[in-house]
C-alpha positions as YAML, in Angstrom:
chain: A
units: angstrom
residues:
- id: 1
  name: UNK
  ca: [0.00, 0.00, 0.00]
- id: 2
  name: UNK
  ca: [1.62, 3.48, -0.96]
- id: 3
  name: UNK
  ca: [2.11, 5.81, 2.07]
- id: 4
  name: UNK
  ca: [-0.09, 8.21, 1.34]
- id: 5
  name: UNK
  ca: [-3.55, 6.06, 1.63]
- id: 6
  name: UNK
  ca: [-1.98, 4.96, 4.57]
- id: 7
  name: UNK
  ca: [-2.17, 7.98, 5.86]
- id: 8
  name: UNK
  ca: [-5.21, 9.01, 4.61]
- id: 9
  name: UNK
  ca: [-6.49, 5.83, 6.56]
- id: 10
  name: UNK
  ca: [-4.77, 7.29, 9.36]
- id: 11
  name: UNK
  ca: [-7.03, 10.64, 9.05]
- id: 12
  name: UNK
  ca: [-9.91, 8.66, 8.48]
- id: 13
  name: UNK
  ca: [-9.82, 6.72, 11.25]
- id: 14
  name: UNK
  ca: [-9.41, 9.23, 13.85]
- id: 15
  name: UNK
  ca: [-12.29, 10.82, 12.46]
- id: 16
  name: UNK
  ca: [-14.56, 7.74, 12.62]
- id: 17
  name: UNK
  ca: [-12.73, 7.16, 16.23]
- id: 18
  name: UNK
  ca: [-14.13, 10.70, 17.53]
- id: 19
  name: UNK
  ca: [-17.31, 10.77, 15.84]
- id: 20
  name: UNK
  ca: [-18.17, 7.21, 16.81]
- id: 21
  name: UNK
  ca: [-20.98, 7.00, 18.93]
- id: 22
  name: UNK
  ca: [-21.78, 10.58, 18.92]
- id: 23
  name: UNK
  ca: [-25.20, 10.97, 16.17]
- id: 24
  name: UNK
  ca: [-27.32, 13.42, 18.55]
- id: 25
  name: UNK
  ca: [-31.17, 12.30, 18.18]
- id: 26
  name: UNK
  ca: [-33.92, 14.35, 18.60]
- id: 27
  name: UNK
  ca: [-37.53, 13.86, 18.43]
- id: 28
  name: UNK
  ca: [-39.61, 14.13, 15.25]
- id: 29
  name: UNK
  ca: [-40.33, 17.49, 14.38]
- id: 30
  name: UNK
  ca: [-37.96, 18.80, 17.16]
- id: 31
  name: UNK
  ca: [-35.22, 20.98, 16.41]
- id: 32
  name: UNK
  ca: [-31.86, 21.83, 17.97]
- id: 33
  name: UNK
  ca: [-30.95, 24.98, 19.25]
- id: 34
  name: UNK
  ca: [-27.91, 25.86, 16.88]
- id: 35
  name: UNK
  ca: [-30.28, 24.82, 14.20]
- id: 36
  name: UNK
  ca: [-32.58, 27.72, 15.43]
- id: 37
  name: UNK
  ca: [-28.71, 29.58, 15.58]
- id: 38
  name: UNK
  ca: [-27.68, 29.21, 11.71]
- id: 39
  name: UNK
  ca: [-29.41, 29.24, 8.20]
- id: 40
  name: UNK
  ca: [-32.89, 26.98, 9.04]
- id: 41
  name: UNK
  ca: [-32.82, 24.95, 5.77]
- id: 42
  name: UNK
  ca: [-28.95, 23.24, 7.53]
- id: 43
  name: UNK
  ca: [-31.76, 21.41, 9.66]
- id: 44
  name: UNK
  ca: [-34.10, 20.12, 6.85]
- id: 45
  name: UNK
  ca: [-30.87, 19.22, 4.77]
- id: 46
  name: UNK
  ca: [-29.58, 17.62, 7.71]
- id: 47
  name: UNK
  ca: [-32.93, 15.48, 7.99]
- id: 48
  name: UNK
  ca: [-33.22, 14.61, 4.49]
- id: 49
  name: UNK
  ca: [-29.48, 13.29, 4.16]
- id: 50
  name: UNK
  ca: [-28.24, 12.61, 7.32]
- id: 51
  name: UNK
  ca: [-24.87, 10.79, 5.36]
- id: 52
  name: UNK
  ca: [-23.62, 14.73, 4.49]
- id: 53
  name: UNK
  ca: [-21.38, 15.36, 7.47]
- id: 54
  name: UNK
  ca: [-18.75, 18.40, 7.78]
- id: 55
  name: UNK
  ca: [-15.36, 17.09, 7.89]
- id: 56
  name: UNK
  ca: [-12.34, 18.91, 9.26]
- id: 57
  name: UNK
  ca: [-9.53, 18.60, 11.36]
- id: 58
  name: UNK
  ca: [-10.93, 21.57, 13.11]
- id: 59
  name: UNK
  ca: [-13.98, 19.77, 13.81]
- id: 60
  name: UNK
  ca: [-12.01, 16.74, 15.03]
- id: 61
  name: UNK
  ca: [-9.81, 18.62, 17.37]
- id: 62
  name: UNK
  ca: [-13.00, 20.18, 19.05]
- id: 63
  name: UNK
  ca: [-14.74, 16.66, 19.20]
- id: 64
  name: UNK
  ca: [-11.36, 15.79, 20.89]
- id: 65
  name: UNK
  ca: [-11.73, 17.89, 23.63]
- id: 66
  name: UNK
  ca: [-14.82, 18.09, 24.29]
- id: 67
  name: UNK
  ca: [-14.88, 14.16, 24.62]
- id: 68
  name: UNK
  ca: [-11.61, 15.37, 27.09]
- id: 69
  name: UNK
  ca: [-13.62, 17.53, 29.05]
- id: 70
  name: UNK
  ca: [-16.48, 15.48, 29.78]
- id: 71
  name: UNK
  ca: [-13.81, 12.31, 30.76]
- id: 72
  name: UNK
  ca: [-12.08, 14.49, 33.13]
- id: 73
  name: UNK
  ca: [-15.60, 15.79, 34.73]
- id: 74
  name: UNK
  ca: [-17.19, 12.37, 34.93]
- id: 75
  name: UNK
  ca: [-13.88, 11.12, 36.73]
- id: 76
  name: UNK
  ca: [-14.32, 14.39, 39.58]
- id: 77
  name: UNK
  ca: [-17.56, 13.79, 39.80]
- id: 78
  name: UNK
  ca: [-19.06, 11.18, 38.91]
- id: 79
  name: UNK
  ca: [-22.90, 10.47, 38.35]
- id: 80
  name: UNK
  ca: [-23.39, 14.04, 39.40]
- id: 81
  name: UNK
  ca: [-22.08, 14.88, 35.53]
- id: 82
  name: UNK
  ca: [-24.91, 14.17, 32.72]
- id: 83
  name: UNK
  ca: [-22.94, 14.58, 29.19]
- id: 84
  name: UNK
  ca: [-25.29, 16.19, 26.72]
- id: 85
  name: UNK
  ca: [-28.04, 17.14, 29.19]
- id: 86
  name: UNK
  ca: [-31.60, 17.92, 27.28]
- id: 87
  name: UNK
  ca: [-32.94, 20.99, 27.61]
- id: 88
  name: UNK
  ca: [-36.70, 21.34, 26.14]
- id: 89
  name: UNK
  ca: [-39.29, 23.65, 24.93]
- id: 90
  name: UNK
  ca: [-42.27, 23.90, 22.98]
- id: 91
  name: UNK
  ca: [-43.02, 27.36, 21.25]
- id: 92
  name: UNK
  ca: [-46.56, 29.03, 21.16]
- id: 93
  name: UNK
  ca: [-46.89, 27.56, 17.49]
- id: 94
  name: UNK
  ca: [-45.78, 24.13, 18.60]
- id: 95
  name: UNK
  ca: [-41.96, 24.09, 17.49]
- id: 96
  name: UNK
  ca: [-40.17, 21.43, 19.53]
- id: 97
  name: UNK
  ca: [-36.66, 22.72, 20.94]
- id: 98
  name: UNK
  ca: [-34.24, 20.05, 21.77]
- id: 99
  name: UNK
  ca: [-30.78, 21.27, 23.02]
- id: 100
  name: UNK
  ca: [-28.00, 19.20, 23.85]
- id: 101
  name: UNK
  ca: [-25.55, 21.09, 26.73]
- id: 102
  name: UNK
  ca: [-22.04, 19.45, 26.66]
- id: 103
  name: UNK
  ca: [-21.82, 19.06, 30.69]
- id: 104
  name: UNK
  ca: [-24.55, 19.64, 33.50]
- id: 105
  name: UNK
  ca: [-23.10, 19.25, 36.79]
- id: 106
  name: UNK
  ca: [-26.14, 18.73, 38.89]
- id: 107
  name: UNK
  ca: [-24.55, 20.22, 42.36]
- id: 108
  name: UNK
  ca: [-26.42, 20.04, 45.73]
- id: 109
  name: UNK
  ca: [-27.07, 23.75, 45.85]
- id: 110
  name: UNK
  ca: [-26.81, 24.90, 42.11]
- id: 111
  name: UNK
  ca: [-26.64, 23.80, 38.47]
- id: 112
  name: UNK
  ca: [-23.32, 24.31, 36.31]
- id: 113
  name: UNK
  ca: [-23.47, 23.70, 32.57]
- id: 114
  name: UNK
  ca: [-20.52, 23.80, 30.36]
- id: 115
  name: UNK
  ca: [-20.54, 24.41, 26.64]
- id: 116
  name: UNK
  ca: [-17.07, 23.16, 24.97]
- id: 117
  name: UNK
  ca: [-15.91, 25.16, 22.25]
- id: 118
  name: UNK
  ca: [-12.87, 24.41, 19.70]
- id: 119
  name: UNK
  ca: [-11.57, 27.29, 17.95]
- id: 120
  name: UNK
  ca: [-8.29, 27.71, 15.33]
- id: 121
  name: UNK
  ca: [-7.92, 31.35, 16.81]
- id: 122
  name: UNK
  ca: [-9.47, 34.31, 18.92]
- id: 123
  name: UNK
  ca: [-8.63, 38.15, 18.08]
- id: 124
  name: UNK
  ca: [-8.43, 40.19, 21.02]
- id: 125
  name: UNK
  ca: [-7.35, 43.53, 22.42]
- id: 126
  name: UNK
  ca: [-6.17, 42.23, 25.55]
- id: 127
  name: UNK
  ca: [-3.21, 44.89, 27.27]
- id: 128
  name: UNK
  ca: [0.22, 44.20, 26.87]
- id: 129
  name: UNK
  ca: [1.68, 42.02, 29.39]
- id: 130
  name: UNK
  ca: [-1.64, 41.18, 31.20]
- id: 131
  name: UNK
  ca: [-0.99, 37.24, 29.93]
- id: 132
  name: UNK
  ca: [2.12, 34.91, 30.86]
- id: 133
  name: UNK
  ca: [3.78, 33.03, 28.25]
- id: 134
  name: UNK
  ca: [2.73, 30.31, 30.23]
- id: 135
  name: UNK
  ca: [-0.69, 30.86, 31.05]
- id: 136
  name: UNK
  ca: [-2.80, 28.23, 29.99]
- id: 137
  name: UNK
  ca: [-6.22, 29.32, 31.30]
- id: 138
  name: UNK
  ca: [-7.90, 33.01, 30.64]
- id: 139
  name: UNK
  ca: [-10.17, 33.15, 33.37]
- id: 140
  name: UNK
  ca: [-10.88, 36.58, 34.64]
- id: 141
  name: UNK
  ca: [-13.65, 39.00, 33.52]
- id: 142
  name: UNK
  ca: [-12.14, 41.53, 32.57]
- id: 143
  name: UNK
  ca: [-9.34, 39.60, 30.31]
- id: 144
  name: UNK
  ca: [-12.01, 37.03, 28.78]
- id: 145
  name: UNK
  ca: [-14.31, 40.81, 27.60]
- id: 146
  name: UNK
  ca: [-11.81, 41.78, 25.68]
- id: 147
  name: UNK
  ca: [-11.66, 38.53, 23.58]
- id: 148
  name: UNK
  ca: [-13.66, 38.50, 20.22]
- id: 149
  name: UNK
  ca: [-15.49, 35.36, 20.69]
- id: 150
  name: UNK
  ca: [-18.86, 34.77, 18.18]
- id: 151
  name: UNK
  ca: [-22.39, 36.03, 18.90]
- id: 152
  name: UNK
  ca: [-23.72, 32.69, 17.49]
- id: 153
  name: UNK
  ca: [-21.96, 30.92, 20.86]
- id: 154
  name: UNK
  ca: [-23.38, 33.68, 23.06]
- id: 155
  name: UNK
  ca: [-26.65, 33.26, 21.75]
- id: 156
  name: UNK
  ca: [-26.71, 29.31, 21.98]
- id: 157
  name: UNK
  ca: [-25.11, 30.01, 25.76]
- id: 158
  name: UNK
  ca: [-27.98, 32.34, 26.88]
- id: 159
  name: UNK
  ca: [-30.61, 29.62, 25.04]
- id: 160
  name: UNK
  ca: [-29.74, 27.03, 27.08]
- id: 161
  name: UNK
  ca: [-28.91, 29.11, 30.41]
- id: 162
  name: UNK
  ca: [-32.26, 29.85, 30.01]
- id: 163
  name: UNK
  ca: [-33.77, 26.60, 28.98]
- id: 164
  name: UNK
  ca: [-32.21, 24.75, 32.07]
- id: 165
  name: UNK
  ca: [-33.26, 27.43, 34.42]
- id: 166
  name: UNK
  ca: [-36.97, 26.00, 33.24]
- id: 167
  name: UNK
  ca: [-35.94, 22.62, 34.46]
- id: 168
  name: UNK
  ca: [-34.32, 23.37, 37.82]
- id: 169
  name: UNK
  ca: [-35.20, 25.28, 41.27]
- id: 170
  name: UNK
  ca: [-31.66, 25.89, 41.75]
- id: 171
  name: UNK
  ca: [-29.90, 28.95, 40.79]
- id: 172
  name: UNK
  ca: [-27.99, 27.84, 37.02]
- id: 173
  name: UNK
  ca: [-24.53, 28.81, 35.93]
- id: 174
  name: UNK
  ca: [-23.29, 28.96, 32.43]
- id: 175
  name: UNK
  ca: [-19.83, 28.86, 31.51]
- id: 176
  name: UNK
  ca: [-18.10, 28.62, 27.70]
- id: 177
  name: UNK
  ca: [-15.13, 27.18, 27.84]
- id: 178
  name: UNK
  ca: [-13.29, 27.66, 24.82]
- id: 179
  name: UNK
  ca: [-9.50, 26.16, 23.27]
- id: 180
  name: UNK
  ca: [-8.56, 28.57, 21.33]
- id: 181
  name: UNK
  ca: [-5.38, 30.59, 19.91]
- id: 182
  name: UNK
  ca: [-4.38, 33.42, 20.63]
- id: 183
  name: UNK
  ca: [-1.68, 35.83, 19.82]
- id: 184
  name: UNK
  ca: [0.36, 36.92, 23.05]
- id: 185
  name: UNK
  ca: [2.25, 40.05, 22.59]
- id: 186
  name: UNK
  ca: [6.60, 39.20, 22.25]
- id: 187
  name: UNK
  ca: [5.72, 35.94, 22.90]
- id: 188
  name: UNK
  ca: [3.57, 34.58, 19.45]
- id: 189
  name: UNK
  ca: [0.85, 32.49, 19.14]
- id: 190
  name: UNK
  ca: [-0.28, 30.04, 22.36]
- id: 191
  name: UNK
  ca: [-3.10, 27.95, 22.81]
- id: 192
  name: UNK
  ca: [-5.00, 28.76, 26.04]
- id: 193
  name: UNK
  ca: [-8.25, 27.71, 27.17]
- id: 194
  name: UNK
  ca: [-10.78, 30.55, 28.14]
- id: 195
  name: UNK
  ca: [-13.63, 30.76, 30.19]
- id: 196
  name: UNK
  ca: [-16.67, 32.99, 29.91]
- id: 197
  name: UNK
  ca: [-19.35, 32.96, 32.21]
- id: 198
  name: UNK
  ca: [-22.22, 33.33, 30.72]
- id: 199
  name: UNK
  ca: [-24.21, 36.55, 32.30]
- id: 200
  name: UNK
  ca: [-26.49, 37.67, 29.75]
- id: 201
  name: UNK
  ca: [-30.67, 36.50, 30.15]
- id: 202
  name: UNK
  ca: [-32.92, 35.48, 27.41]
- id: 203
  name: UNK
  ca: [-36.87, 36.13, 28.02]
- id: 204
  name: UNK
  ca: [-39.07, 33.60, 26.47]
- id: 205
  name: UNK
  ca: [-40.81, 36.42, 24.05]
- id: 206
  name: UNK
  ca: [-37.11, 36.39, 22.49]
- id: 207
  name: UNK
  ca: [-37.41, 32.78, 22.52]
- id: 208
  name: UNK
  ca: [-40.13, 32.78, 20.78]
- id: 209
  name: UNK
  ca: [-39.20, 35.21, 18.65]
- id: 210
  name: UNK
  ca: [-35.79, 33.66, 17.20]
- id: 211
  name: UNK
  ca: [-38.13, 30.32, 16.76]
- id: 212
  name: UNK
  ca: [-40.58, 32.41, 14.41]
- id: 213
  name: UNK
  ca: [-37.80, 33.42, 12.39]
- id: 214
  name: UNK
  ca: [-36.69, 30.25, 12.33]
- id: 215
  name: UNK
  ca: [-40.19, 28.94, 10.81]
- id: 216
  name: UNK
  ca: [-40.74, 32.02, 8.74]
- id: 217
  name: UNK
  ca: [-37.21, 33.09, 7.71]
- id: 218
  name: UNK
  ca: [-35.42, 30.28, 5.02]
- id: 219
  name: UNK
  ca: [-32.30, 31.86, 4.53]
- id: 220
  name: UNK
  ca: [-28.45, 31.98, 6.20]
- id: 221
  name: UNK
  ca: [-28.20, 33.63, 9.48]
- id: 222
  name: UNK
  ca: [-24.86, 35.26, 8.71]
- id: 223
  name: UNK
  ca: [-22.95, 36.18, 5.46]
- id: 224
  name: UNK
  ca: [-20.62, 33.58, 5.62]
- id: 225
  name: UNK
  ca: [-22.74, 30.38, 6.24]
- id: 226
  name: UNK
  ca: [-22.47, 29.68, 2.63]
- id: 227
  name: UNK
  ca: [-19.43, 29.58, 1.91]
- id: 228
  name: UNK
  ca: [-18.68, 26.81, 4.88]
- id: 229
  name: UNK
  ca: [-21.65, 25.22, 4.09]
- id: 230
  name: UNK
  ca: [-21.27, 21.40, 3.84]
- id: 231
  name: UNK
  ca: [-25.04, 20.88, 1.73]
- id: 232
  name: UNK
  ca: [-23.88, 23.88, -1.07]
- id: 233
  name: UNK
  ca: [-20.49, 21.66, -1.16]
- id: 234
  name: UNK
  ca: [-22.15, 18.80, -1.84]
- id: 235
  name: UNK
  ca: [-24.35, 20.17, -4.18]
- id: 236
  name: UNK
  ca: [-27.74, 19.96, -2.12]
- id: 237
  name: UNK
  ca: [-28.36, 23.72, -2.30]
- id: 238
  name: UNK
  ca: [-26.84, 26.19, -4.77]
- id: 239
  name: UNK
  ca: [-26.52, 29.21, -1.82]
- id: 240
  name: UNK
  ca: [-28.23, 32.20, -1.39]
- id: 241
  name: UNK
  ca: [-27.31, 35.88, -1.73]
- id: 242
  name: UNK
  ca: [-26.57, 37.51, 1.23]
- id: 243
  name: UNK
  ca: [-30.08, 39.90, 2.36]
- id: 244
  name: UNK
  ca: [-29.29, 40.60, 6.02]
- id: 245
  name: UNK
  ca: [-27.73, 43.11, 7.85]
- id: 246
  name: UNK
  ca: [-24.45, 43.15, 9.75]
- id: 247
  name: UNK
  ca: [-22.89, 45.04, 12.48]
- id: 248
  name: UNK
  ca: [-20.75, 47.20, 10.40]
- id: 249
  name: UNK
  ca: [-18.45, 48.73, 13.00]
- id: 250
  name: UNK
  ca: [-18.54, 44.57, 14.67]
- id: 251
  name: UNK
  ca: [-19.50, 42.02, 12.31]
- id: 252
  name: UNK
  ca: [-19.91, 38.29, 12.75]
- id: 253
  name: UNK
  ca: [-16.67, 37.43, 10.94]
- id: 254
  name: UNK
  ca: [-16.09, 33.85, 9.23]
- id: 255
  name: UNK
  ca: [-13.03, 32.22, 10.39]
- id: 256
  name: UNK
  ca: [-11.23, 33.12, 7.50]
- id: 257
  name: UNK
  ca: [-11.68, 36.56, 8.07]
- id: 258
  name: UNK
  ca: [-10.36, 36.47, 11.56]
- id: 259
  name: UNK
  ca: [-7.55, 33.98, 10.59]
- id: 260
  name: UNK
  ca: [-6.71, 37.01, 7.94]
- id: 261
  name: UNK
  ca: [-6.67, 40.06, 10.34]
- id: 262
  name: UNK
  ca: [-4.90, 38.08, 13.00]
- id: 263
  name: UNK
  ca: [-2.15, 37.63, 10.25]
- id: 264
  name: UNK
  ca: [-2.28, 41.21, 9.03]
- id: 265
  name: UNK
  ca: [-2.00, 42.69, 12.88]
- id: 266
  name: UNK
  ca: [1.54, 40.49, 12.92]
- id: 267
  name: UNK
  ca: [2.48, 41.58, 9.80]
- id: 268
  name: UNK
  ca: [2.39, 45.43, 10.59]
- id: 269
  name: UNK
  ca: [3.75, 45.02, 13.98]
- id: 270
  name: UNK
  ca: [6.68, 42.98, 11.81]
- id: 271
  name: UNK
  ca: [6.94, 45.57, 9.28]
- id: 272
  name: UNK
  ca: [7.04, 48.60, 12.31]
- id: 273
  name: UNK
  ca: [9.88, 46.68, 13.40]
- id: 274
  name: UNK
  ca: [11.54, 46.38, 10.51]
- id: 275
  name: UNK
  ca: [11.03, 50.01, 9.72]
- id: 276
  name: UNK
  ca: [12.56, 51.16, 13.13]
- id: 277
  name: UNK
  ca: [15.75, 48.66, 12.56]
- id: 278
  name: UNK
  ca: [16.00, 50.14, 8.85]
- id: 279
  name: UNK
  ca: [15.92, 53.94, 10.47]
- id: 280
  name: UNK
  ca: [19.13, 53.23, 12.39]
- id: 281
  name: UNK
  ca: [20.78, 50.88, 10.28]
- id: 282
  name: UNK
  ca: [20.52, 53.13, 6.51]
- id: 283
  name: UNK
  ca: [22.49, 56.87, 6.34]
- id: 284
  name: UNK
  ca: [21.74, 57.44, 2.94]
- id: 285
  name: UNK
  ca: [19.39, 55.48, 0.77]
- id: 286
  name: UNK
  ca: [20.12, 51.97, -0.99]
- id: 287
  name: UNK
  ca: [18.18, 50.61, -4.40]
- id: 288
  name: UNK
  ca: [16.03, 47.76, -3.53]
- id: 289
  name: UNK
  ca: [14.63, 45.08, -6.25]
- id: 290
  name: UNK
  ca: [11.27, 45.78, -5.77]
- id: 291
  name: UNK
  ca: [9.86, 43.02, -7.82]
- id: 292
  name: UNK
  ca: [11.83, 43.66, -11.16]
- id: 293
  name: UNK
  ca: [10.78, 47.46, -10.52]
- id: 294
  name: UNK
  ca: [14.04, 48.79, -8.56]
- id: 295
  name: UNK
  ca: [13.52, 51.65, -5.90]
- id: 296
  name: UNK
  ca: [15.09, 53.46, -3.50]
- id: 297
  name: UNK
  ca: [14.19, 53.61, 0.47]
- id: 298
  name: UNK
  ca: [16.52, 55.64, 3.20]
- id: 299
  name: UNK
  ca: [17.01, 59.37, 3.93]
- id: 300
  name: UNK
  ca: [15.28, 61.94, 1.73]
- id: 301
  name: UNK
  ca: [16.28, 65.68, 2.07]
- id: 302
  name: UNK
  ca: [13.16, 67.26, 0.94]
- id: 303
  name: UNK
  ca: [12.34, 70.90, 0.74]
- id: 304
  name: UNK
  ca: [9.01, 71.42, 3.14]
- id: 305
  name: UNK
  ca: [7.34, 75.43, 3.13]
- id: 306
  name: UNK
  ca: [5.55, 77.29, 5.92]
- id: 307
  name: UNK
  ca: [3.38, 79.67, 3.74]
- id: 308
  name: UNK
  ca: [2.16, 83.24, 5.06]
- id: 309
  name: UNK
  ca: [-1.63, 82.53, 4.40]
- id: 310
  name: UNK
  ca: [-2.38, 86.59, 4.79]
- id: 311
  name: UNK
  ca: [0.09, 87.68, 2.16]
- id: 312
  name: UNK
  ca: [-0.96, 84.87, -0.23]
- id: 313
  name: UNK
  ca: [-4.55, 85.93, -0.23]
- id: 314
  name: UNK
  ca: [-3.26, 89.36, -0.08]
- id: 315
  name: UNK
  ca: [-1.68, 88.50, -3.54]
- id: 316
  name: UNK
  ca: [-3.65, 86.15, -5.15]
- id: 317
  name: UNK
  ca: [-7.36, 87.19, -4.03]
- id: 318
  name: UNK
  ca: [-10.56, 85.20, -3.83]
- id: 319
  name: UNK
  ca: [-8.84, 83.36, -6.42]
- id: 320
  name: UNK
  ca: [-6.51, 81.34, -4.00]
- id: 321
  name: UNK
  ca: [-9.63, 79.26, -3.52]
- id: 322
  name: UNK
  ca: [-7.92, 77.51, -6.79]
- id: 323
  name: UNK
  ca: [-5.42, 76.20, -4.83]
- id: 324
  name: UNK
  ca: [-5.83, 75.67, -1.03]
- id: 325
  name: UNK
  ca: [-7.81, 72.79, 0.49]
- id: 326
  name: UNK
  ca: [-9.52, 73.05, 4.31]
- id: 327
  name: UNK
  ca: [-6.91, 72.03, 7.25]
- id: 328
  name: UNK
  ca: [-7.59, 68.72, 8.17]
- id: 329
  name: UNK
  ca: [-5.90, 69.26, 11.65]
- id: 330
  name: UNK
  ca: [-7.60, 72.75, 12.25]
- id: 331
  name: UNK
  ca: [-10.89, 71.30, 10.95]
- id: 332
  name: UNK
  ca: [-13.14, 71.39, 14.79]
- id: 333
  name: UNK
  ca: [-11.71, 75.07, 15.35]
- id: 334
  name: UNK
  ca: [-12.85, 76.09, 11.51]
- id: 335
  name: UNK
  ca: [-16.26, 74.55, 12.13]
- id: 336
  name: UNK
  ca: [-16.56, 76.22, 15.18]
- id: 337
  name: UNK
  ca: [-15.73, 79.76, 13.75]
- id: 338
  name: UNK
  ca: [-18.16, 79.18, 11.21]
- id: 339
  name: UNK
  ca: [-21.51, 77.72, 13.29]
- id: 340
  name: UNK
  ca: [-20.88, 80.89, 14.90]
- id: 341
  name: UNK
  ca: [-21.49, 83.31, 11.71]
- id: 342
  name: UNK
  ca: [-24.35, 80.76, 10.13]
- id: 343
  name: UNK
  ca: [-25.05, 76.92, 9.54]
- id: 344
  name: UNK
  ca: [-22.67, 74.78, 8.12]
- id: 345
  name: UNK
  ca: [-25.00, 73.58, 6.06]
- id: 346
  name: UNK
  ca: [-24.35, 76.79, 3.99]
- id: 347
  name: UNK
  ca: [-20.72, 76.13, 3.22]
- id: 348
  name: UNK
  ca: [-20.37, 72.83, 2.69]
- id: 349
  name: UNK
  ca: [-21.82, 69.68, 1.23]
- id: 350
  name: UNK
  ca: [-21.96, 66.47, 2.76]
- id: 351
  name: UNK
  ca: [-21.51, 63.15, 1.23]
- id: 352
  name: UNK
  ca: [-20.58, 59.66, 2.17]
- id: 353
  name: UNK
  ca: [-18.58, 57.33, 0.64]
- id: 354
  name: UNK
  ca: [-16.96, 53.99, 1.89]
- id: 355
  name: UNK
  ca: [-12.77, 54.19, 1.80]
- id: 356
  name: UNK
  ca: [-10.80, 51.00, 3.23]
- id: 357
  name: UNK
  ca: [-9.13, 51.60, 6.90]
- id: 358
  name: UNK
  ca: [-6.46, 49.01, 6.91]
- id: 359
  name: UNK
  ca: [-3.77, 48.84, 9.21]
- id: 360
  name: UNK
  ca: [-0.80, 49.95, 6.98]
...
């Protein structure tokens, strides 16, 4: 046998290995809650041809530790941990929900549910120096808020927070736990696992209202459902143009686009770098290739003007309109001056167009 079906024997079996007893049932006509999360016609696909499945070794790796999490709970606690605990509800129009919570811990004086999450990487704008190079677990508030994780997790977390409160007298605590990268500044890339208690309530009138949508509303949730979508792959459903409406100053990004900006951010920080070692380093200038298209970086003497504004208008007139454009930097004090004389309405124009703020 040549090595390489060996090995992809080898991938295969570790997927069949983690997936192997793991087909989640519901009743008939019930649905799950992150089919209620994503694009509604994933569930009636997923009914109609149950032998599509989404294969990665992403999705491995988080069926690997959540299978790891649940081991390591049953052995602390024993029969006090129920593995995918059912939640259920039945809507005003008669919509079964079914959700599956990764870990209930059914304490003597409270509830504690854990939802495992597997992710290739997390952005963040955590402070510099607020995490070890060999921290392993992000626990604290304040740290975990300023980690981007996704609003479809949040949602699914408040769902079943909510959900098992139904089922219980005792108070219920919600926790994410998530494996994730993330990108420690001076030290690189580290996995950590981070923990986010979930806080946030759900009323059942928003219940009830994401299950409508559900029943009403047959298209993707998010704009980049399609594109990951195992059924268009396979050639079940041709996609659908994007209708909704993000968050444009926080929008749900697809993994790619995160995986993207988290490699930009090191990129510019790299090229800072290299821009402050080139400053010292270069007197003069020095050719570079370029590409084919040679060019010269370094020292430029250049020839910069402080004009007398009074004696050019004194010169040139109204005319010098022509040639000047409005201070960008004196722009708040010129807008004051103005408001004071009459609107601004009268001396400018507004209009809005989109430009692209990168980082470099």
């Amino acid at each position: 046998m040549e090595m390489i079906k060996v090995f992809e024997m080898i991938a295969e079996k570790i997927s069949e290995g983690l997936t192997e007893g793991r087909n989640i049932e519901y009743s008939e006509g019930a649905v799950g809650i992150t089919g209620l999360i994503y694009c509604p016609l994933k569930h009636q696909f997923r009914l109609e041809h149950p032998e599509v499945k989404a294969r990665s070794v992403e999705i491995d790796d988080g069926f690997a530790f959540e299978a790891q999490v649940k081991d390591a709970l049953v052995k602390t606690w024993g029969k006090a941990v129920k593995p995918e605990y059912v939640v259920r509800y039945v809507s005003p129009r008669g919509q079964k929900v079914e959700g599956h919570v990764d870990v209930v811990i059914n304490g003597r004086e409270k509830v504690i549910a854990v939802e495992c999450k597997h992710t290739k990487l997390s952005l963040h704008n955590l402070p510099f120096g607020s995490v070890d190079e060999d921290c392993t677990l992000l626990t604290s508030p304040d740290l975990v808020s300023r980690i981007s994780i996704s609003d479809a997790y949040i949602l699914q977390s408040r769902m079943q927070r909510m959900l098992l409160q139904r089922q219980t007298s005792k108070p219920v605590e919600h926790y994410l736990l998530i494996k994730s990268m993330i990108k420690i500044p001076a030290h690189g890339y580290k996995k950590v696992l981070i923990v986010r208690k979930t806080t946030e309530d759900m009323t059942e009138a928003e219940l009830n209202g994401i299950i409508d949508d559900f029943l009403d509303r047959k298209e993707p949730r998010y704009a980049w459902e399609c594109s990951y979508c195992q059924y268009r792959k396979a050639g079940l459903c041709e996609g659908m143009e994007w209708h909704g409406e993000d968050d444009e100053d926080n929008p749900e990004l697809s993994p790619a686009a995160q995986e993207a900006i988290a490699e930009s951010i090191e990129l510019a920080a790299r090229l800072r770098d290299l821009e402050a070692f080139l400053k010292k380093e270069i007197n003069g200038q020095v050719e570079i290739p370029n590409g084919g298209r040679p060019r010269k970086i370094g020292w430029v003497e250049k020839t910069r003007y402080d004009w007398d504004m009074q004696k050019l208008f004194d010169v040139v007139g109204p005319d010098i309109q022509k040639y000047m454009l409005v201070n960008w930097r004196k722009l708040d004090d010129l807008e004051k001056v103005v408001a004071e004389v009459m609107p601004l309405s009268k001396v400018r124009k507004a209009r809005k167009e989109k430009v692209w703020k990168g980082l470099i």
